[in-house]
C-alpha positions as CSV (number, residue, x, y, z in Angstrom):
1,X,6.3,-5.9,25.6
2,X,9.0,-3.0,26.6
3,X,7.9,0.2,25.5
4,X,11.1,0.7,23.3
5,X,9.5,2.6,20.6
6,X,9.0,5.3,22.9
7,X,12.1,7.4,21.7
8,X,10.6,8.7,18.5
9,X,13.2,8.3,16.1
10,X,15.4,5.6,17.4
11,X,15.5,3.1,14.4
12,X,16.8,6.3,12.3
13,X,20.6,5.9,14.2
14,X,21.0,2.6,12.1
15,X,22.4,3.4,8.3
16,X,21.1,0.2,6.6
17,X,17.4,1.7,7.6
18,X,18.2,5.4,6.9
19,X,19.1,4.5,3.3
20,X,16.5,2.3,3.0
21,X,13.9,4.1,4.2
22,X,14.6,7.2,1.9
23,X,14.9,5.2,-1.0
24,X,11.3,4.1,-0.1
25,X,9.9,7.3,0.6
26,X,11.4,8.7,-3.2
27,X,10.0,5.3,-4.8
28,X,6.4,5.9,-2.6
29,X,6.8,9.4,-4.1
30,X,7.0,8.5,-7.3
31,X,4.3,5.9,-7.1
32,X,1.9,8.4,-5.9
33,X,2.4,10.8,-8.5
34,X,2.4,8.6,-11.6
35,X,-0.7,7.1,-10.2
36,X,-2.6,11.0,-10.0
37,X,-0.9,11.0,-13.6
38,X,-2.3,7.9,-15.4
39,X,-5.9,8.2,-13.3
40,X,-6.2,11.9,-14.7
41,X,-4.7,10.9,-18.1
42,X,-7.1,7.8,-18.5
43,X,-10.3,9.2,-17.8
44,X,-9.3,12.6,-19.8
45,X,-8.9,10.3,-23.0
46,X,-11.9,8.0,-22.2
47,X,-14.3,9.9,-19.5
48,X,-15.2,6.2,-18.6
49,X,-15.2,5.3,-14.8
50,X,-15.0,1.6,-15.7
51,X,-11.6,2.3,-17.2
52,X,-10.2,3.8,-13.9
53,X,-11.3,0.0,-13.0
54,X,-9.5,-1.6,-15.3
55,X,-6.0,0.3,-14.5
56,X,-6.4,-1.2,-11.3
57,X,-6.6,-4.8,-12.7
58,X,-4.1,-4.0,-14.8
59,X,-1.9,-3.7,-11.8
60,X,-3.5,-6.4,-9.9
61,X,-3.8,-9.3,-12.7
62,X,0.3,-10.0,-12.8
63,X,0.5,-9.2,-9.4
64,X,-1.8,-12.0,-8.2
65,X,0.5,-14.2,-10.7
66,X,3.7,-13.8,-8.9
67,X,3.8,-12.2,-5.4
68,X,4.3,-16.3,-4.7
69,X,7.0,-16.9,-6.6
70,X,8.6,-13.7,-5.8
71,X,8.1,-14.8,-2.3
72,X,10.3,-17.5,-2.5
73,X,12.8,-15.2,-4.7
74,X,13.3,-12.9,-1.5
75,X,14.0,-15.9,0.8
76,X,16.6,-17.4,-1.7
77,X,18.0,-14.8,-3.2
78,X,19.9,-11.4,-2.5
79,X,17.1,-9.1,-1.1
80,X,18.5,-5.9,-1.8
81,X,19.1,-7.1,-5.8
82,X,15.9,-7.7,-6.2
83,X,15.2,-4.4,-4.6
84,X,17.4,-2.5,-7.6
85,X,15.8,-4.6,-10.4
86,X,12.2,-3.6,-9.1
87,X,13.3,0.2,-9.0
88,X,14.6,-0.1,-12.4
89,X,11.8,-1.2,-14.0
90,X,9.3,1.1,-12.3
91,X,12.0,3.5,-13.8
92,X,11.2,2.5,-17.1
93,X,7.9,2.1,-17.0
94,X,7.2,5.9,-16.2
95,X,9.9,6.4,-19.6
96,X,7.4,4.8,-21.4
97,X,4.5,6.7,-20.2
98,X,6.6,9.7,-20.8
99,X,6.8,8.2,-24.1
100,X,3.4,7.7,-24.7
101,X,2.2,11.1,-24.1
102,X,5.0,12.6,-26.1
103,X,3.8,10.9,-29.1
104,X,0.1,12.3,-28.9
105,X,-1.7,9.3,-29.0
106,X,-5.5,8.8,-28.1
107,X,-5.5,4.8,-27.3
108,X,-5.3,4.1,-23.7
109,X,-3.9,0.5,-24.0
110,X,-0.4,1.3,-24.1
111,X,-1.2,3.0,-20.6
112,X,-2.4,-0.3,-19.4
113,X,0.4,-2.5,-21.0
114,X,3.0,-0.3,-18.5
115,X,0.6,-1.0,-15.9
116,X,1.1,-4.7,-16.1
117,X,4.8,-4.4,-16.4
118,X,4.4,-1.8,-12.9
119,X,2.1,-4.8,-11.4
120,X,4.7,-7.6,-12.3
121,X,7.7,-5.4,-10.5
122,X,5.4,-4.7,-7.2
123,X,4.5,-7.9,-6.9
124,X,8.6,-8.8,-6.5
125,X,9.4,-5.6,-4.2
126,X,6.3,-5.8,-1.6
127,X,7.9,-9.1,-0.2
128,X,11.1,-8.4,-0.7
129,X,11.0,-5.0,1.0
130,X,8.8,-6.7,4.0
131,X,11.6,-9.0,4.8
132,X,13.9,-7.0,4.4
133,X,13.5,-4.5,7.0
134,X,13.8,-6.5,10.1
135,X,17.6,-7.2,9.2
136,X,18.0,-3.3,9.3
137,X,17.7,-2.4,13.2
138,X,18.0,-4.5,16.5
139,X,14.9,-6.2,18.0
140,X,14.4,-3.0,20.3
141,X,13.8,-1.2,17.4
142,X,11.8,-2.8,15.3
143,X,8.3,-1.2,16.8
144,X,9.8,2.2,16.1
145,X,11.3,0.9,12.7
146,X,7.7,0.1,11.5
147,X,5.7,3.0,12.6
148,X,8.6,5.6,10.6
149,X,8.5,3.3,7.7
150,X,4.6,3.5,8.0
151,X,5.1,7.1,8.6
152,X,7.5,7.7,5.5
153,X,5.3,6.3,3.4
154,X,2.0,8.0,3.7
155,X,4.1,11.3,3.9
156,X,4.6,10.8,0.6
157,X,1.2,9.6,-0.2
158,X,0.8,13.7,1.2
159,X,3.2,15.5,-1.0
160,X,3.1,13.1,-3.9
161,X,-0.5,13.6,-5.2
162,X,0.0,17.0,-4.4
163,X,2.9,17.7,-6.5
164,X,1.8,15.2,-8.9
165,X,-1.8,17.4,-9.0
166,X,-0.1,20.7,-9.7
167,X,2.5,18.9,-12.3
168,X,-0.3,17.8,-14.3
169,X,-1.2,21.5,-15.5
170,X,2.1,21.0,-17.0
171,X,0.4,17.5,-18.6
172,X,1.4,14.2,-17.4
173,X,4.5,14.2,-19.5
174,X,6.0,16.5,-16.4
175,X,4.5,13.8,-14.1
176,X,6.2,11.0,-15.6
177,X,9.6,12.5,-16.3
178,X,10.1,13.8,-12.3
179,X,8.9,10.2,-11.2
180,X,11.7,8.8,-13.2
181,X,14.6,10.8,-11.9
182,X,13.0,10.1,-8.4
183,X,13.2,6.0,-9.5
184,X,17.2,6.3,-10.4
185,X,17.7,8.2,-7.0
186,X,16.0,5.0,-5.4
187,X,18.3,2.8,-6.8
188,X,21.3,4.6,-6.4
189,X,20.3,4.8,-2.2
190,X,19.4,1.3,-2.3
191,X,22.3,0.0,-3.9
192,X,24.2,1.3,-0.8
193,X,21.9,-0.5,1.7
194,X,24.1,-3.1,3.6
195,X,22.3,-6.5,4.3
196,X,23.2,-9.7,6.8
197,X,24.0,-12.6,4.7
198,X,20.7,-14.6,4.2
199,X,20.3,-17.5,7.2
200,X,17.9,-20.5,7.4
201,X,17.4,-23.3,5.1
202,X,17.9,-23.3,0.8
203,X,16.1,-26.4,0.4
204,X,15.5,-26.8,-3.3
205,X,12.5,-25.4,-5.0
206,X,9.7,-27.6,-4.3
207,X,5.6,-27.6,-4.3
208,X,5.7,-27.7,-0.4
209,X,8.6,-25.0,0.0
210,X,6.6,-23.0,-2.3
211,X,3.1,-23.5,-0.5
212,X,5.1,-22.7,3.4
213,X,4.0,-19.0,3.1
214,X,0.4,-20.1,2.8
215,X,0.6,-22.7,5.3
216,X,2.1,-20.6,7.8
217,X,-0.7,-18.2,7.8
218,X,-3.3,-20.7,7.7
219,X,-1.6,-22.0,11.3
220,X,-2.5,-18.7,12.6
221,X,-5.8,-17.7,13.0
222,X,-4.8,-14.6,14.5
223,X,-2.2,-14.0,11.5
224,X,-5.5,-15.1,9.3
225,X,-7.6,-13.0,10.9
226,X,-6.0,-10.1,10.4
227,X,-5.1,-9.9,6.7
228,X,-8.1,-11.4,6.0
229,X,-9.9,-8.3,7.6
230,X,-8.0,-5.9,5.8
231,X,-8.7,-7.7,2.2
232,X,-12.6,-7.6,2.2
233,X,-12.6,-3.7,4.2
234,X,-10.8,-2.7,1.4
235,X,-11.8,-4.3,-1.0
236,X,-16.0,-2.9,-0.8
237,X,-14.4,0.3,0.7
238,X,-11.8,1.7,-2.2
239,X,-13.3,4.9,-2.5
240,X,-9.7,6.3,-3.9
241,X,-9.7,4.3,-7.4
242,X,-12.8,7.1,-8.1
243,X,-11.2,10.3,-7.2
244,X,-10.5,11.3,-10.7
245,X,-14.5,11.1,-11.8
246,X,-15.3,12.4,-8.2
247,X,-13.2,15.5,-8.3
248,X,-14.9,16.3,-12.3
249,X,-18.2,15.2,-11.9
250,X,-19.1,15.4,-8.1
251,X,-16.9,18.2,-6.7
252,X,-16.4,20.1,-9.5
253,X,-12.6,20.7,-9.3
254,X,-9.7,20.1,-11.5
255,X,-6.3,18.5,-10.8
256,X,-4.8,20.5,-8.3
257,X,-8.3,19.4,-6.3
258,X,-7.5,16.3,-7.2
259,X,-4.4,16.3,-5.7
260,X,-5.5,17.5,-2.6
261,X,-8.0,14.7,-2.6
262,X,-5.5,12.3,-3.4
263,X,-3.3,13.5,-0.6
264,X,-6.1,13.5,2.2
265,X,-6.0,9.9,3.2
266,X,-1.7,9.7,3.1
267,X,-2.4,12.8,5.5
268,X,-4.3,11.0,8.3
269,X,-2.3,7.9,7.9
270,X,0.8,10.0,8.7
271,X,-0.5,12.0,11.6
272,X,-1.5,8.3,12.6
273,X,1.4,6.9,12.3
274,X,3.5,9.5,14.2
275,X,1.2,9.2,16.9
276,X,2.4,5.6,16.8
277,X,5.9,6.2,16.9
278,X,5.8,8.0,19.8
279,X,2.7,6.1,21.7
280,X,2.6,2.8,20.1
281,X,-0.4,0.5,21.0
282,X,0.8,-1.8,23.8
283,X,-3.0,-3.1,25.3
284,X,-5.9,-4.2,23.4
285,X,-4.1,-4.7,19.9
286,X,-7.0,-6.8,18.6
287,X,-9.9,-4.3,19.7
288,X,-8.0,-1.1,17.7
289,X,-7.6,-3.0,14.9
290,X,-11.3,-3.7,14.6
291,X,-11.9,0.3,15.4
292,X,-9.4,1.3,12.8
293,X,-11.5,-0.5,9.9
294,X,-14.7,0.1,11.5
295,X,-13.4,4.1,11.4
296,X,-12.1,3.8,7.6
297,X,-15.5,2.2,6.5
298,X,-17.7,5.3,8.6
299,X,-15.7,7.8,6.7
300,X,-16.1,5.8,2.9
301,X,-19.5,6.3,4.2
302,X,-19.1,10.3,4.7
303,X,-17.2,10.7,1.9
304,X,-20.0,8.7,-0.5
305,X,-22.7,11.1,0.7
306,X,-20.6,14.2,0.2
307,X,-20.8,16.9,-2.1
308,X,-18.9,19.8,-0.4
309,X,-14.7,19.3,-0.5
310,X,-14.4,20.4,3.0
311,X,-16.2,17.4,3.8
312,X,-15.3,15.0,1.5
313,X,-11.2,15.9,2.5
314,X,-12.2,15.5,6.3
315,X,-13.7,11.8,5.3
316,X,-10.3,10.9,3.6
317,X,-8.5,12.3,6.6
318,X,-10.0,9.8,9.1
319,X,-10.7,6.9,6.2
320,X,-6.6,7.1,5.7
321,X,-6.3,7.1,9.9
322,X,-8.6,4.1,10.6
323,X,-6.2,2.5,7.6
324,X,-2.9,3.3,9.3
325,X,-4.1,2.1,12.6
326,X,-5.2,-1.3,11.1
327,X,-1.7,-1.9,8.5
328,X,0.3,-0.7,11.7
329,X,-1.1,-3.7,13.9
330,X,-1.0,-6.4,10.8
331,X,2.3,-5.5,9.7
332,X,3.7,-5.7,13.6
333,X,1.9,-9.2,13.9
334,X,3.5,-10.8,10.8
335,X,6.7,-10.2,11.1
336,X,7.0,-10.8,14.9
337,X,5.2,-14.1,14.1
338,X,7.4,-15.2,11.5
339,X,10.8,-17.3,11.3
340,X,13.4,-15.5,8.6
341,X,13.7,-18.2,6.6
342,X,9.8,-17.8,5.3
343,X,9.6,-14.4,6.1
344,X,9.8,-13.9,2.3
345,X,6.9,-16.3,1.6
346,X,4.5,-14.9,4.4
347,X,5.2,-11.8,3.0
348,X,4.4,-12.7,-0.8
349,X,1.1,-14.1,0.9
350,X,0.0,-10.7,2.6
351,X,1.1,-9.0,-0.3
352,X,-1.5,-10.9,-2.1
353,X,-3.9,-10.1,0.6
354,X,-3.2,-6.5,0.4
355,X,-2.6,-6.3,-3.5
356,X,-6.1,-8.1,-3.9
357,X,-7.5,-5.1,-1.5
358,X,-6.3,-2.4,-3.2
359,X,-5.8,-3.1,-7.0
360,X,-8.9,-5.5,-7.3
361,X,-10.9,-3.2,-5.2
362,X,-10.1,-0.3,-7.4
363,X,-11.7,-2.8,-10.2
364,X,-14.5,-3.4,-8.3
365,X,-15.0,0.5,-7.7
366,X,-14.9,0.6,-11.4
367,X,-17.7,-1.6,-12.2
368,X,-20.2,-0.8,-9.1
369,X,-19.7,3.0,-10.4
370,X,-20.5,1.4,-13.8
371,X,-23.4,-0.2,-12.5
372,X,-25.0,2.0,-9.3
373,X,-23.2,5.2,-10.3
374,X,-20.6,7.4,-8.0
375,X,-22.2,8.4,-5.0
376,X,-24.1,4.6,-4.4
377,X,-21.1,2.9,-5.5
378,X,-18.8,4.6,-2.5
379,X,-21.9,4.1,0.1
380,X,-22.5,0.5,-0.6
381,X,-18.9,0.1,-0.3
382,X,-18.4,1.4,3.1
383,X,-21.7,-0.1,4.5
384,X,-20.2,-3.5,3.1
385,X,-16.6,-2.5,5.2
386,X,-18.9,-2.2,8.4
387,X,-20.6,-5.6,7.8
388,X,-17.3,-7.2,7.8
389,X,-16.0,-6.0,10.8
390,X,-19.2,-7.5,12.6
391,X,-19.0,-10.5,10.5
392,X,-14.7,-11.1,11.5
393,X,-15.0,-10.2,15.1
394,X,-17.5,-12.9,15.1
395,X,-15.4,-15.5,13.1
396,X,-12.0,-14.6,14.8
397,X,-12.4,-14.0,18.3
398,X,-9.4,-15.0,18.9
399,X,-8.2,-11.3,17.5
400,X,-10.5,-9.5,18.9
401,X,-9.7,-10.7,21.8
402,X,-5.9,-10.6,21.7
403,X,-4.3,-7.7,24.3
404,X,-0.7,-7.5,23.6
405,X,1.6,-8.5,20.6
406,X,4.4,-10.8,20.4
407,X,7.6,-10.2,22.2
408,X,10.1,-8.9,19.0
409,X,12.2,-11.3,18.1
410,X,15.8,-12.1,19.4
């Protein structure tokens, strides 16, 4: 593989990818932010660490539903429309919230109904925006167009739990009207995004057209293999979903702290991911991918045993870089793997993947906290991350073993 993505920057010269990726970074932004927002605002009404759970399955439960379906929306239908429709609706979603606090009210299910609505619009734009973004620069450039989009978006998982932090002295209603405006600047970027007619097959909607994603990836043990890894890592590992009741109860600072906390992981996935753009991986892809989880279930470890912020900031640094390193190699994989007329389909399937790690693993750091309490909940977690890197590199040696990636297509 040519080392094209050694010139920094080079996927920025195409327009279609500029506008895109800043409509992504002011949508990861927002995202961000309203998530500090309704974590601080949820466990400030309830002081229950099973209820940060639950807004994660709030998220994840619709999800789950339709990332297939919405799969085989983005390879039939206009990409970037489904784009603006998911932007709108995370738009009003954060008006409601804003709502919702304005009106004074002590119930948190109204927080969880615009949860589900948020859940039912990701699950359309994480496919979509995955096939998307290979229409947007040349083949040379699509390394380099991956590591700044990776880039972009834990820059704003930086700032945006910061800002988010210090806007929630001002109470959430702040949070949730800046995320808004930041939504309607996404969409009107986006609706300027220029996209290559749709190519490859319409066959009609079908039981096997709808099951090609999963089939695909099945085919693939390598493809397998690696979104597979990902899903259990993070499922036992997802410290994050208990920073609110960490930064009260544990560390003994308010929401600025929080933010910070927040911002640590986005932080070493960015420095990461920069590194990448300018040196990226090019020999024993299967090998740093197994290092990268190993390094993000080490520092769940740290950051469990922790009671001092210095330290527990310094384990989100390297639990967000072992992340990056391991989302950088499976994103590459897929969509050098994959034809563009599924590319939608595989993409709803490692959205799944990913939406299963993150949401439902949020859920499940609700209920062991319930269970085992804070500090044993985030331990077990990360000791379980370690045991299935030793378990995969057993059952797929196939990617542990793989050196170089596929040549980029075209």
């Amino acid at each position: 593989m040519p080392r094209v993505s050694a010139r920094g920057f080079s996927a920025l010269r195409h327009r279609p990818f500029l506008l895109f990726l800043t409509a992504r970074f002011l949508v990861a932004l927002a995202v961000q932010m309203q998530t500090v927002a309704v974590g601080y605002q949820v466990y400030e009404l309830t002081g229950k660490t099973l209820d940060l759970g639950l807004v994660g399955l709030s998220q994840f439960l619709p999800f789950l539903v339709l990332v297939l379906p919405a799969g085989q929306a983005a390879d039939r239908w206009d990409r970037k429309i489904i784009m603006l429709a998911c932007y709108a609706t995370d738009g009003l979603c954060a008006i409601f919230l804003l709502g919702f606090t304005l009106s004074g009210r002590q119930d948190v299910w109204p927080v969880y109904l615009a949860m589900v609505v948020f859940g039912s619009a990701r699950a359309f734009g994480m496919p979509t925006t995955q096939a998307m973004m290979p229409a947007l620069v040349p083949p040379e450039d699509f390394h380099n167009a991956v590591a700044l989009n990776s880039s972009s978006f834990h820059v704003a998982t930086i700032v945006g739990p910061t800002f988010g932090g210090l806007l929630c002295l001002a109470g959430p209603r702040a949070v949730y009207g800046a995320v808004a405006l930041f939504f309607t600047a996404a969409i009107a970027l986006m609706a300027r995004v220029r996209l290559p007619e749709l190519t490859g097959s319409r066959e009609p909607v079908s039981w096997r057209s709808f099951l090609d994603g999963i089939r695909f990836v099945l085919s693939r043990r390598v493809v397998l293999g690696a979104i597979s890894l990902d899903l259990f890592a993070v499922l036992f590992g997802g410290a994050t979903a208990l920073l609110p009741a960490y930064a009260r109860d544990v560390l003994g600072v308010g929401p600025p702290g929080l933010g910070l906390l927040r911002t640590a992981p986005g932080a070493g996935a960015a420095c990461m991911a920069i590194l990448l753009a300018f040196h990226p991986l090019t020999r024993r892809v299967g090998r740093w991918m197994f290092a990268g989880v190993a390094l993000f279930g080490i520092a769940t470890i740290v950051f469990g045993i922790s009671k001092a912020f210095g330290l527990s900031f310094t384990a989100l640094l390297f639990l967000g870089a072992g992340d990056m390193v391991s989302m950088y190699i499976r994103h590459v994989l897929i969509q050098l793997e994959t034809p563009d007329a599924i590319r939608g389909r595989v993409s709803a399937v490692n959205a799944v993947f990913i939406g299963a790690s993150n949401e439902l693993g949020e859920f499940e750091s609700g209920v062991t906290a319930h269970w085992f309490g804070l500090m044993p909940a985030v331990i077990l977690g990360g000791a379980a991350t370690l045991a299935v890197v030793w378990l995969w590199m057993r059952l797929f040696p196939e990617l542990r073993a793989m050196e170089r990636f596929p040549d980029p297509p075209g």
